[in-house]
C-alpha positions as CSV (number, residue, x, y, z in Angstrom):
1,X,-22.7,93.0,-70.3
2,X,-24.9,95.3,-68.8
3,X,-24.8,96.8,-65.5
4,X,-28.5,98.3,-63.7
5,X,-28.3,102.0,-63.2
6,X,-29.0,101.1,-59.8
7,X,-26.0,99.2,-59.0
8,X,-23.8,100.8,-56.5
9,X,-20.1,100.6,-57.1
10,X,-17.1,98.3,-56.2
11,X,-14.2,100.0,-55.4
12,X,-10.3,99.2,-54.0
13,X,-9.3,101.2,-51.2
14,X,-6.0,101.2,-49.5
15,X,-5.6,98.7,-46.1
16,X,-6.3,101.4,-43.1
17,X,-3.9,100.7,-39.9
18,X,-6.7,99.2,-37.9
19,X,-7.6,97.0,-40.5
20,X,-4.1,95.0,-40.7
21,X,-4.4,93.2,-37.4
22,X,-7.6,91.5,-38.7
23,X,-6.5,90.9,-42.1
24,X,-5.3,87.2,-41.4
25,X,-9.2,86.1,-40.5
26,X,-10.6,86.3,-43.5
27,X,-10.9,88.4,-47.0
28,X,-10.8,92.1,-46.0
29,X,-13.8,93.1,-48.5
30,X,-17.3,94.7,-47.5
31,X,-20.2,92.9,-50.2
32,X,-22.4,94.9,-48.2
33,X,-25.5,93.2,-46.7
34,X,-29.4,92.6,-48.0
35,X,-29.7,95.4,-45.9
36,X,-27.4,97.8,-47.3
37,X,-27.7,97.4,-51.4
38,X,-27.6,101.0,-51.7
39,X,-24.4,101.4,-50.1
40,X,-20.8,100.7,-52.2
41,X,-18.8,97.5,-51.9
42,X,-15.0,97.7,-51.5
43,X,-12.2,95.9,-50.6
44,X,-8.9,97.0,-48.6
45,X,-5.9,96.4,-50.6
46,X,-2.5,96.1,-48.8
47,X,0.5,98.0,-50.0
48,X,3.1,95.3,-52.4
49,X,5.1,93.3,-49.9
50,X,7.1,90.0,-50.3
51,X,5.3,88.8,-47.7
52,X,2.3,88.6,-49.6
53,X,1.3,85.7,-51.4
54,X,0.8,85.3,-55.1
55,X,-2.7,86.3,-55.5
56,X,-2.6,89.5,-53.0
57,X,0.3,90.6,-54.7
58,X,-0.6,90.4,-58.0
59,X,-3.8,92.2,-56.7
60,X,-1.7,94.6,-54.8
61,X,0.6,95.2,-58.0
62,X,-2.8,95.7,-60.0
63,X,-6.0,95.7,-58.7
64,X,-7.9,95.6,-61.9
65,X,-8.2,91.6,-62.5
66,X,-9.5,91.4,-58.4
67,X,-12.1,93.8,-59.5
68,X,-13.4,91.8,-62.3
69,X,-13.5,88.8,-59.8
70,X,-15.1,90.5,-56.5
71,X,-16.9,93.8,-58.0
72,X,-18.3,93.3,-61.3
73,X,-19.4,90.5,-63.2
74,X,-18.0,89.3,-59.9
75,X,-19.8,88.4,-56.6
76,X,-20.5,92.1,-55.6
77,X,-22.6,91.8,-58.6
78,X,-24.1,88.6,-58.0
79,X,-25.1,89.2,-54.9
80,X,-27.5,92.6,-55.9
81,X,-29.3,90.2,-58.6
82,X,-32.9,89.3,-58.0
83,X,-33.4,86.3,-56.1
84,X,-32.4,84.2,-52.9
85,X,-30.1,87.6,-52.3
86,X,-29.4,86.8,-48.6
87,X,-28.1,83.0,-49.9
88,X,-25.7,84.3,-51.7
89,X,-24.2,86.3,-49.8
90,X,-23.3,83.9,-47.3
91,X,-22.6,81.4,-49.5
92,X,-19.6,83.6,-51.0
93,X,-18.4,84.7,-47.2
94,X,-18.4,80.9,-46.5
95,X,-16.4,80.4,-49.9
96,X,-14.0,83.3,-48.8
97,X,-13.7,82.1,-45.4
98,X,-12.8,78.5,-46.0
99,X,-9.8,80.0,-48.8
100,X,-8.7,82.4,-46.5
101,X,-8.2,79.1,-43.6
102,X,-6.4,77.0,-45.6
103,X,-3.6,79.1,-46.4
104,X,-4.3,79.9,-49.6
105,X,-3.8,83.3,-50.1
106,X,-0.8,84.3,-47.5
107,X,2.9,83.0,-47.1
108,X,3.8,81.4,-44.2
């Protein structure tokens, strides 16, 4: 695969304080906007806890499979390719919205 030279970057960075309280609404990432392309994508990653479900644990254990799946070939990437580039971007927050609802990705 190859990637533009004018594709920003998708990072991991660790879940600030503020963040937490909000992290139960939806998929704590930033895809950025089809107004801000040229700025880095990231996601917050919370520290390993039990109370984490499967998939944010594994993710929390090792971040490198999430990466593949959000950043790149993954929807950070899709969403800078030429074409309908404010469609996609909220078809994949409506995607990450409606897993985040139903439970999916969080003990209870």
């Amino acid at each position: 695969m190859t990637v533009p030279a004018w594709l920003q970057h998708y990072v991991n960075l660790p879940m600030p304080p503020y963040v937490e309280p909000l992290a139960y609404l939806g998929v704590v990432d930033d895809l950025t906007s089809p107004t801000r392309l040229n700025e880095n994508g990231f996601r917050y990653i919370p520290p390993p806890s039990e109370q984490l479900g499967y998939f944010e644990l594994s993710s929390a254990r090792d971040p490198r499979p999430l990466i593949v799946h959000e950043g790149v070939p993954g929807h950070y990437f899709r969403c800078r390719l030429p074409g309908r580039t404010k469609m996609k971007f909220v078809d994949i927050i409506m995607i990450q919205v409606r897993t985040k609802a139903s439970g999916f990705t969080r003990k209870k």
